[in-house]
C-alpha positions in Angstrom: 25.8 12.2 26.0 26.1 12.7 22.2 22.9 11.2 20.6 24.9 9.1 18.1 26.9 7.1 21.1 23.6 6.8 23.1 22.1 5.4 19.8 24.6 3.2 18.9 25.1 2.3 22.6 21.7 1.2 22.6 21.6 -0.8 19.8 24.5 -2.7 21.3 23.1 -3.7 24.9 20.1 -5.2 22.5 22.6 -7.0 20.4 25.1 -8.4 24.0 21.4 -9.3 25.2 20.5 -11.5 22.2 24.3 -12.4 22.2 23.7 -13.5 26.2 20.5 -15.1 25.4 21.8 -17.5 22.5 25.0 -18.4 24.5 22.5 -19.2 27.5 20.4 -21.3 25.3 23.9 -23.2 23.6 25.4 -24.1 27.0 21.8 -25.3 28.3 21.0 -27.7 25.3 25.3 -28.6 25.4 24.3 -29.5 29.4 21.4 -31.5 28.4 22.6 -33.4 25.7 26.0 -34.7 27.5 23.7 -35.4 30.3 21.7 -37.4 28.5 24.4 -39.3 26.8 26.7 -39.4 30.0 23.3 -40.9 31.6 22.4 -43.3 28.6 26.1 -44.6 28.7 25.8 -45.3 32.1 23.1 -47.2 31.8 24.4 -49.1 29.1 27.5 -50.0 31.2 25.5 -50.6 34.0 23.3 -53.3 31.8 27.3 -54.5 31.1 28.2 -55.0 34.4 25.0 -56.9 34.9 25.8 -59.3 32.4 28.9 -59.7 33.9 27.4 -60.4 37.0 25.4 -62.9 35.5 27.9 -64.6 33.8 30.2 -64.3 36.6 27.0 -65.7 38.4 26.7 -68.9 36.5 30.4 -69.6 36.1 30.9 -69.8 39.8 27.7 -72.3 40.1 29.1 -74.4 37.4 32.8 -74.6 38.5 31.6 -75.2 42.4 28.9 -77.7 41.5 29.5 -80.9 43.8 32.5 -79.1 45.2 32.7 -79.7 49.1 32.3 -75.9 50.9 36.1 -76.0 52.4 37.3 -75.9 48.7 34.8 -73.8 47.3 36.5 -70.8 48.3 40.1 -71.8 46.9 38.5 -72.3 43.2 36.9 -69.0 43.5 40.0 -67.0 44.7 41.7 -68.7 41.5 38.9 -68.1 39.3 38.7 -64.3 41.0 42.5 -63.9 40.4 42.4 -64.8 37.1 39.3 -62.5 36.9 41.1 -59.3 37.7 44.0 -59.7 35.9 42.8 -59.9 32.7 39.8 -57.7 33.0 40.7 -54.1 34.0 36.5 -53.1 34.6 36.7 -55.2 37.7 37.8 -54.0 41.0 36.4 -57.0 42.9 34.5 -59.9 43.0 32.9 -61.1 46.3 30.8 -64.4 46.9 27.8 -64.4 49.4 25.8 -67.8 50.3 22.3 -68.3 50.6 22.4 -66.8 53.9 23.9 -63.7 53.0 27.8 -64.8 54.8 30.6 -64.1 52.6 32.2 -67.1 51.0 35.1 -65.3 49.3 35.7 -61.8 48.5 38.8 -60.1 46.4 39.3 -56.8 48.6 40.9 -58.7 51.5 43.5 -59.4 48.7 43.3 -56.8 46.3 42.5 -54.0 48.9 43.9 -51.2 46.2 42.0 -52.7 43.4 38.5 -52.2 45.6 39.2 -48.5 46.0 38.6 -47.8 42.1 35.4 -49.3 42.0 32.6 -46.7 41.3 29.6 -49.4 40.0 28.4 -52.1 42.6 26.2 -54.8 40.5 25.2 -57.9 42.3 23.9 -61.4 40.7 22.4 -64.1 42.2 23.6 -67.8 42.0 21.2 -70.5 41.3 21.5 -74.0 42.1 21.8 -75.8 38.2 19.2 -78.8 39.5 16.5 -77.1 40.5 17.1 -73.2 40.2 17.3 -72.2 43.8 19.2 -69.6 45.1 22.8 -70.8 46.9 24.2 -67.2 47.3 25.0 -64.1 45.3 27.9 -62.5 43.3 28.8 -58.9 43.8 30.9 -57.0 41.4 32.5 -53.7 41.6 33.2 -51.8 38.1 35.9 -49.4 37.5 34.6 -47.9 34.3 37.9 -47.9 32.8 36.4 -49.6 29.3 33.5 -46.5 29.3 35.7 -43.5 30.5 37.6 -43.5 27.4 34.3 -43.2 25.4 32.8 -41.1 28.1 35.7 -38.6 27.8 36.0 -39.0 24.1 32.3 -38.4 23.8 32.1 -35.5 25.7 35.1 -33.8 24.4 33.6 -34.4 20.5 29.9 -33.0 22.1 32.0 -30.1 23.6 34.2 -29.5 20.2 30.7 -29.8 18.4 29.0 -27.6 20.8 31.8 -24.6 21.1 31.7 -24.8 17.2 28.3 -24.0 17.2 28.9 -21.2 19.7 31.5 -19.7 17.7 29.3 -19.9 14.5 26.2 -18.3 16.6 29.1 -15.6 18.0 30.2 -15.0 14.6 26.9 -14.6 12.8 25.9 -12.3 16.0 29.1 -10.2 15.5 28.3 -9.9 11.5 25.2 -9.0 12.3 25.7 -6.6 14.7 28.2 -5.0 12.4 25.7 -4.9 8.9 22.8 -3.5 11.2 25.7 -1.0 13.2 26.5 0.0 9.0 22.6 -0.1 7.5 21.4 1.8 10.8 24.2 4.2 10.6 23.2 5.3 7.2 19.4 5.8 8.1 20.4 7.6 11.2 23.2 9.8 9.1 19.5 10.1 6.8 17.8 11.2 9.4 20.4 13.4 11.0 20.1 15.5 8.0 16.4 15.6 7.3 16.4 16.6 10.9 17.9 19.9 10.0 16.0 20.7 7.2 17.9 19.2 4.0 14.6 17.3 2.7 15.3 14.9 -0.5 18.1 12.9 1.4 18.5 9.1 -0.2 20.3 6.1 1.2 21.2 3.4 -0.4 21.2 -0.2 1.2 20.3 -3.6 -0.1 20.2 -5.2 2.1 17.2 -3.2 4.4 15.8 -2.2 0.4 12.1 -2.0 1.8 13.5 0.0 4.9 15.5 2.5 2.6 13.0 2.6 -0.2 9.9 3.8 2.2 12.6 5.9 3.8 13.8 8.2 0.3 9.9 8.0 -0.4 9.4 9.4 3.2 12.7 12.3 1.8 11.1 12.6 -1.4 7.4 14.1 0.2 9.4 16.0 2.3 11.2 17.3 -0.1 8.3 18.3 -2.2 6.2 19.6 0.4 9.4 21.9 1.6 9.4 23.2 -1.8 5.7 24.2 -2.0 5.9 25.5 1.2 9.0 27.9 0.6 6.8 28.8 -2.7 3.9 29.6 -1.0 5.9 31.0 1.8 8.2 33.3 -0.7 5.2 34.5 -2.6 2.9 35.5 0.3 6.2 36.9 1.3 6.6 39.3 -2.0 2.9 39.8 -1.6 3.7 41.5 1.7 6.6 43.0 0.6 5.3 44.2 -2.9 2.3 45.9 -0.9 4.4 47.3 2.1 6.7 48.8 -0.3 4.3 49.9 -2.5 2.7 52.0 0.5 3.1 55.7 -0.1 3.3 56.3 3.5 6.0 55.0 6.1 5.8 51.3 7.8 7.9 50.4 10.7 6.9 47.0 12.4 8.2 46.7 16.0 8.4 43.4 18.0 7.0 43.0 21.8 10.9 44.1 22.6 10.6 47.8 20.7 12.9 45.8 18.2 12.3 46.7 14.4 11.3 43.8 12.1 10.2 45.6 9.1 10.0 48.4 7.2 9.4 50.0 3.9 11.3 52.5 1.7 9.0 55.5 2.9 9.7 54.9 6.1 13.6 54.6 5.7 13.4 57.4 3.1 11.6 59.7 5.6 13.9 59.0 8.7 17.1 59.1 6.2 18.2 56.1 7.5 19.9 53.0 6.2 17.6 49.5 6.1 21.3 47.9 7.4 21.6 50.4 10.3 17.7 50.2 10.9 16.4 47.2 11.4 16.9 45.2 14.6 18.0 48.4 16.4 15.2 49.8 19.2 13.0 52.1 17.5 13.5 54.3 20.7 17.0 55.3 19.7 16.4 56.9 16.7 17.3 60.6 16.4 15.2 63.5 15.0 16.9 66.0 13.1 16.8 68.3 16.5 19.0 65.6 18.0 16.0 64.2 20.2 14.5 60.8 21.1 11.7 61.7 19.3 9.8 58.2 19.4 11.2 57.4 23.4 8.2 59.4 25.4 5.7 58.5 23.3 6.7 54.5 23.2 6.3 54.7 26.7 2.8 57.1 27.1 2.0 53.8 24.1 3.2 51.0 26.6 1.4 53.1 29.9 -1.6 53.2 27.8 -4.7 50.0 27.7 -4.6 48.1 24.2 -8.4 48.2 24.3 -8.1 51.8 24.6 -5.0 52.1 22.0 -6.6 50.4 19.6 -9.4 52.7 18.9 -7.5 56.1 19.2 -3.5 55.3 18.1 -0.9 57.7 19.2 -0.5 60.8 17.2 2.8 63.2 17.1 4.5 65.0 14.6 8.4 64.9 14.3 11.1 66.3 12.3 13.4 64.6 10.3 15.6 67.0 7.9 13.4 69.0 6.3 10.6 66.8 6.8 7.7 67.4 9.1 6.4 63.5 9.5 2.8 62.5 11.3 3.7 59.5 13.2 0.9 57.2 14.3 1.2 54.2 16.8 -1.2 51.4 17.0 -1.1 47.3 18.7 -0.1 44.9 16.5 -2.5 41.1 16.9 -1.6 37.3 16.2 -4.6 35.3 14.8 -5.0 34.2 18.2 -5.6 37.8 19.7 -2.2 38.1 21.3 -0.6 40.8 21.3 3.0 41.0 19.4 4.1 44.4 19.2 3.2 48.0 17.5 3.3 48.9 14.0 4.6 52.7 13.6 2.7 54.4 10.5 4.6 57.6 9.0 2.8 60.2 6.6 4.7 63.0 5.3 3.4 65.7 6.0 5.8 68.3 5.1 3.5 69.7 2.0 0.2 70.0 3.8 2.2 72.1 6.9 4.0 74.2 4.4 0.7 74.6 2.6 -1.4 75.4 5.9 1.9 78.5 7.0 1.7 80.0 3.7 -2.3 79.8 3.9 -1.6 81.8 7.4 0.9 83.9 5.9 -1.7 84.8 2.8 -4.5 85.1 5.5 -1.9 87.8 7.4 -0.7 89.1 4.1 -4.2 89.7 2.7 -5.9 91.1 5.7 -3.1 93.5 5.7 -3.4 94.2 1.7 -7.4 94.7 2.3 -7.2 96.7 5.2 -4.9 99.1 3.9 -7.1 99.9 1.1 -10.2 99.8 2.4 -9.3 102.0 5.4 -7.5 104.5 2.8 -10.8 104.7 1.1 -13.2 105.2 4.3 -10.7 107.9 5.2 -10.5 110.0 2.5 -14.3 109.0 1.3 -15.1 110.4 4.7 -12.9 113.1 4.8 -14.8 114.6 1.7 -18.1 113.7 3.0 -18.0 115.8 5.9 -15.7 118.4 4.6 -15.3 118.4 1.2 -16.6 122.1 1.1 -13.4 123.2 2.5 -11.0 121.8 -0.1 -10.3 123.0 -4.4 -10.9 121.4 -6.6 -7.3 119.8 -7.4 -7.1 118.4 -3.9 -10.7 117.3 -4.3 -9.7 115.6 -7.7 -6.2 114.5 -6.0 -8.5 112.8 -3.3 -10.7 110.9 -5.6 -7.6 110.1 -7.8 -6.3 108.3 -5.1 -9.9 106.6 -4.1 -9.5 105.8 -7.8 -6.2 104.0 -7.5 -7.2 102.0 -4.3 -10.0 101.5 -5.6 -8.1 99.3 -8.6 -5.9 97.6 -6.1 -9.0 96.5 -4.1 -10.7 95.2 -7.0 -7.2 93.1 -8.6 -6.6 91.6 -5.0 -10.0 90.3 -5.1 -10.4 89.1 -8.6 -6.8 87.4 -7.8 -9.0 85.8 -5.0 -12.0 84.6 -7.0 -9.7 83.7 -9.9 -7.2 81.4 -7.3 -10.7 79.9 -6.2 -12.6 79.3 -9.9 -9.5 78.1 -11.7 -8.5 75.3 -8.6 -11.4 73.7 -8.9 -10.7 70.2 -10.9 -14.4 71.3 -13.9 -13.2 74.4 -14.8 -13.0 74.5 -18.7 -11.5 77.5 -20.1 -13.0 78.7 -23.4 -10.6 79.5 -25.8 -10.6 82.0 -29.1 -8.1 82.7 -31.8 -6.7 85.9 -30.6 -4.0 88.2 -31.7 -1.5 87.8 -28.9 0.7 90.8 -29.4 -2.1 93.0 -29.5 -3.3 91.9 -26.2 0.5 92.3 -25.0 0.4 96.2 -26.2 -2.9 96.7 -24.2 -1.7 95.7 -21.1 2.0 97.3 -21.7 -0.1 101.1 -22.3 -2.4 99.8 -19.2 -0.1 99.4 -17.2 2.4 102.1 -18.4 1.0 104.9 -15.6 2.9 102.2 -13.1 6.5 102.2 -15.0 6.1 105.8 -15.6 5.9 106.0 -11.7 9.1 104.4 -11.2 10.3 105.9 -14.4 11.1 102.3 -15.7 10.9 102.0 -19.7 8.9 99.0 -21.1 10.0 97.6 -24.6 8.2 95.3 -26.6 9.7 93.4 -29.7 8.2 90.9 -31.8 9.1 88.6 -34.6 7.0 89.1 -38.3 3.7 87.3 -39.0 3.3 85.9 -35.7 0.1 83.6 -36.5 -2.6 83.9 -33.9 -3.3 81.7 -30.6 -6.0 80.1 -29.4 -6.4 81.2 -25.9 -9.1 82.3 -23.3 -8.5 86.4 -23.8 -9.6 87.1 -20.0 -7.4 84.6 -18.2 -4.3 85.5 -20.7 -4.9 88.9 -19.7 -4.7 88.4 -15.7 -1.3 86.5 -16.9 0.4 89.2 -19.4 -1.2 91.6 -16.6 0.6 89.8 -13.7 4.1 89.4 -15.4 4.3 93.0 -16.2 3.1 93.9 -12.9 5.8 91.8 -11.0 8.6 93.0 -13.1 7.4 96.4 -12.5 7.3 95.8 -8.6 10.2 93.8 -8.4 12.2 96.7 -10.4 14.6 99.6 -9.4 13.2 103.1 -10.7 15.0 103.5 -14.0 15.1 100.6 -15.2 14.0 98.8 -18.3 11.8 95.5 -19.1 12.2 93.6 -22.1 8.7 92.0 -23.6 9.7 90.0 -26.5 7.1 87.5 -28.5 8.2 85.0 -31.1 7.8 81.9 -32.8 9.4 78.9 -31.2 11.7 76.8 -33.1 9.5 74.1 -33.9 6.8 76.3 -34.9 4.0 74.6 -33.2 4.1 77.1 -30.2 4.7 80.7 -29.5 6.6 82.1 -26.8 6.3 85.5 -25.1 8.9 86.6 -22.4 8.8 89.0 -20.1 12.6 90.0 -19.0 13.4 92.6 -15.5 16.5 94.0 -14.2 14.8 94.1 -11.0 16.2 92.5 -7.8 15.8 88.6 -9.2 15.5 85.4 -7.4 17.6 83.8 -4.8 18.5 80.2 -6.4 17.1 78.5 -3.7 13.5 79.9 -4.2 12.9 79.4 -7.8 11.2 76.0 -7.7 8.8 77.2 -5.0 7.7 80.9 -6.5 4.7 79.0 -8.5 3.2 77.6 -5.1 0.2 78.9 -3.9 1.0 81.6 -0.5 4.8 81.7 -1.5 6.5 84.8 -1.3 10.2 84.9 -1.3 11.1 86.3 2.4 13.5 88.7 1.6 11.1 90.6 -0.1 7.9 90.3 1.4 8.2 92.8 3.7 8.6 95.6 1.5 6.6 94.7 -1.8 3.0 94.2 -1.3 1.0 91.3 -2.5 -1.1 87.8 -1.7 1.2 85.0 -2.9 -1.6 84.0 -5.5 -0.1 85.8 -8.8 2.8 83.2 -9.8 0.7 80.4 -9.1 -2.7 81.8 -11.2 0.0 82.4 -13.9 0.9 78.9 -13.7 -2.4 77.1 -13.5 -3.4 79.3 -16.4 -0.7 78.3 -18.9 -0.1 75.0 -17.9 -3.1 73.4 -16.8 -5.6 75.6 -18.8 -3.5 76.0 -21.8 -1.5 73.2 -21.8 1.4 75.1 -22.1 4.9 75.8 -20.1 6.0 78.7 -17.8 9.8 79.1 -17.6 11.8 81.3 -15.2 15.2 81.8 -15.0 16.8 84.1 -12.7 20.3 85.2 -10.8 20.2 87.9 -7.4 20.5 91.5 -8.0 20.7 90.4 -11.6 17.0 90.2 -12.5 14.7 87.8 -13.5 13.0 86.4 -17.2 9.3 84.5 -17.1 9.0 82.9 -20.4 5.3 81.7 -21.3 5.2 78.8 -24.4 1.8 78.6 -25.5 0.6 75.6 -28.4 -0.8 77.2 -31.7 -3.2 74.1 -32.2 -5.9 72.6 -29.2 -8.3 70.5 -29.2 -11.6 72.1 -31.3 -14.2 71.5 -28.4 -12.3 74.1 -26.3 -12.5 76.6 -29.1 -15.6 79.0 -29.0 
């Protein structure tokens, strides 16, 4: 049943009750009061009737005084007659004597008169000489002079009594109607502060103190709804400020693998939308090898004891795009210690797996490099130990020419090495000097010449006029001219020709020295990785030696050390250009 009809329904069976109840109470008091009148007017016309007896009584004694008995009873049949016809309240008259015998009674001859009588009143007759008793009159009353009073009395009690009713009826039915309308605007009140639209007034004034305690009852509500969606709302930013502010992925999953919440890391790292996300099951997400890659281990999560869980959470690694991601599941607590579901924490770890192949790759690539070197020198070192008699001298001295040259390679690989390891570390202060920078560029261009003129590739060196002098640390701007040159000469086809230029740059605060190769160049897709530490472009790293560590020295030099810039632009089988910007002015306490 709808709550308003059972409300309004039981507000009405109260109001027919009371309704019931005052009609009950009219009627009795109606019944009581014409009883009481009906039983005063009776007695009233009984005391009547008793006078007429009397009277009746004392006629009949005087009229029959010294009458002889055979003619008493003629003068009372005349006096009788005359009685009852001019006095309708009689129905009869009869005469007893002292010894109770009837002397004369009326019904023999007004038989139809005796019928109405409903009041039987007798008197008895005295004797006028000395007040004994001679006999007794008995008359009947018809009640025809009280009826009409009776009735008229009764109807004007009744008339009085149904106006009263139909005043109490009318009143009841107001009633019921204003309390029907004041109720039904508290209830219609109520109705909506029941679902939640606090600060609700009614108006009434009729039930004023009802009303007024009722919009102060709204008003609190009101208020205290507000503060609460405040406090709610901010301790909701808080959480939503510090989940999104979490570097690493957040995905919080219901008791029903539903998910509830998450943060841009996390939807960034899946490469998923928040809209297509969230209240999907966390199981039916896709890795980028088309797999369920969260499905087995949700369920080794759910096989597993929370008491056990929660002190070693899940760990797996899955692949999204290009993203390797560390994925870590652990039980999610009320207050109360129940459980409520799993919280899914992502880190990316995409970096630190690149970082730890090319650290395998440099570890492969620089066991080879060593070996190769090092077992070049034991042989030919041993080969003239134990039978260096036998050779001439120009194989001897081609021998220990090429001890020489190993020798060199041996030495940059590990001063590449210890330089990677000394300039990494986070205290390292370079100490810088003002130095003539093209100068130091010529001494590496004739060092290095032997190599060009090896692979008959021609080095050129330009440079603009008064070039002022840098202030630089000479021995790690060295290992950087020396590396530049050493790439372009590597990366170079015999006969051709590298461009060194130096200059001032435009806003004359820095100077720039490029060095340019018509070599095999870069593949587009590798140039903003060739800086990192281990990198070596694939499609040459099988056929050009090296550890992976020159780039990036070149770039923790300039940049870091220097504060400087270290450009490179480059197109396939076109060549590349490594453009170093270096300031003219640092801070003094660097300077020697």
């Amino acid at each position: 049943m709808n709550k308003k009809l059972f409300h309004l329904t039981k507000q009405t069976k109260y109001i027919l009750f009371e309704f019931l109840l005052g009609s009950l109470i009219i009627i009795a008091i109606a019944f009581v009061t014409i009883s009481n009148i009906q039983s005063k007017m009776d007695k009233t016309y009984s005391d009547f009737a008793q006078i007429m007896a009397g009277m009746l009584a004392a006629e009949s004694s005087e009229i029959t005084r010294n009458i002889p008995p055979e003619e008493k009873k003629q003068i009372l049949k005349r006096h009788v007659a005359s009685i009852l016809k001019d006095n309708n309240d009689v129905s009869y008259i009869e005469f007893k004597d002292d010894k109770n015998n009837i002397i004369y009674s009326s019904k023999i001859d007004f038989p139809i008169l005796e019928e109405n009588a409903f009041l039987n009143i007798s008197s008895p007759v005295f004797l006028s000489s000395d007040n004994k008793i001679a006999g007794s009159v008995t008359i009947g009353m018809t009640g025809n002079g009280i009826k009409p009073v009776s009735s008229a009395t009764k109807k004007s009690l009744f008339g009085i009594f149904l106006i009263t009713w139909a005043t109490f009826t009318i009143i009841l039915l107001f009633n019921m109607f204003f309390i029907q309308r004041e109720f039904k605007k508290i209830y219609q009140g109520v109705k909506q502060i029941s679902t939640g639209k606090f600060g609700v007034k009614i108006e009434s004034e009729n039930l004023a103190e009802l009303t007024d305690a009722f919009n102060d009852m709204s008003n609190v509500l009101s208020r205290y709804e507000e503060q609460n969606i405040e406090q709610l709302t901010l301790e909701r930013n808080k959480l939503e400020a510090v989940l999104m502010s979490i570097i690493n992925g957040v995905i919080v999953c219901d008791n029903f693998d539903n998910v509830v919440l998450t943060n841009s890391a996390s939807l960034k790292m899946l490469d998923v939308e928040e809209s297509n996300f969230i209240n999907t099951k966390i199981q039916d997400y896709i890795d980028s090898h088309g797999q369920k890659c969260f499905l087995e281990k949700i369920e080794e999560f759910k096989d597993t004891p929370l008491n056990i869980i929660e002190n070693k959470p899940i760990e797996f690694n899955i692949e999204a795009g290009k993203r390797t991601i560390k994925a870590m599941i652990s039980p999610m607590f009320s207050k109360m210690q129940d459980y409520v579901g799993y919280i899914i924490v992502l880190i990316d770890i995409t970096r630190e797996t690149e970082v730890n192949k090319l650290k395998n790759t440099f570890i492969s690539n620089v066991s080879h490099e060593l070996r190769t070197p090092v077992t070049v020198l034991r042989t030919y070192i041993d080969t003239l130990c134990n039978n260096g008699d036998d050779f001439d001298e120009e194989t001897k001295k081609e021998f220990l020419n090429t001890i020489d040259i190993e020798a060199k390679r041996l030495h940059s690989m590990v001063n590449d090495i210890l330089d990677f390891s000394r300039l990494e570390a986070g205290n390292v202060k370079l100490q810088k000097e003002i130095s003539d920078l093209a100068r130091l560029i010529e001494q590496n261009i004739n060092s290095i010449k032997i190599l060009a003129d090896e692979k008959k590739i021609n080095i050129s060196f330009s440079k603009e006029a008064n070039i002022p002098d840098v202030p630089i640390n000479v021995e790690s701007m060295d290992r950087v001219i020396r590396n530049l040159l050493s790439n372009a000469i590597k990366y170079s086809d015999e006969g051709k020709n590298i461009n060194v230029v130096l200059k001032l740059s435009e806003d004359t605060k820095h100077v720039e020295f490029s060095v340019k190769d018509n070599g095999i160049g870069i593949p587009k897709e590798h140039l903003d990785k060739i800086f990192d530490r281990f990198y070596r472009v694939e499609n040459a790293t099988h056929t050009i030696k090296g550890t992976g560590l020159g780039l990036h020295l070149v770039k923790i030099t300039v940049e870091e050390h220097h504060h400087g810039k270290v450009l490179v632009s480059s197109r396939e089988n076109e060549g590349s250009t490594f453009t170093v910007i270096l300031p003219l002015e640092v801070d003094e306490s660097e300077l020697v």
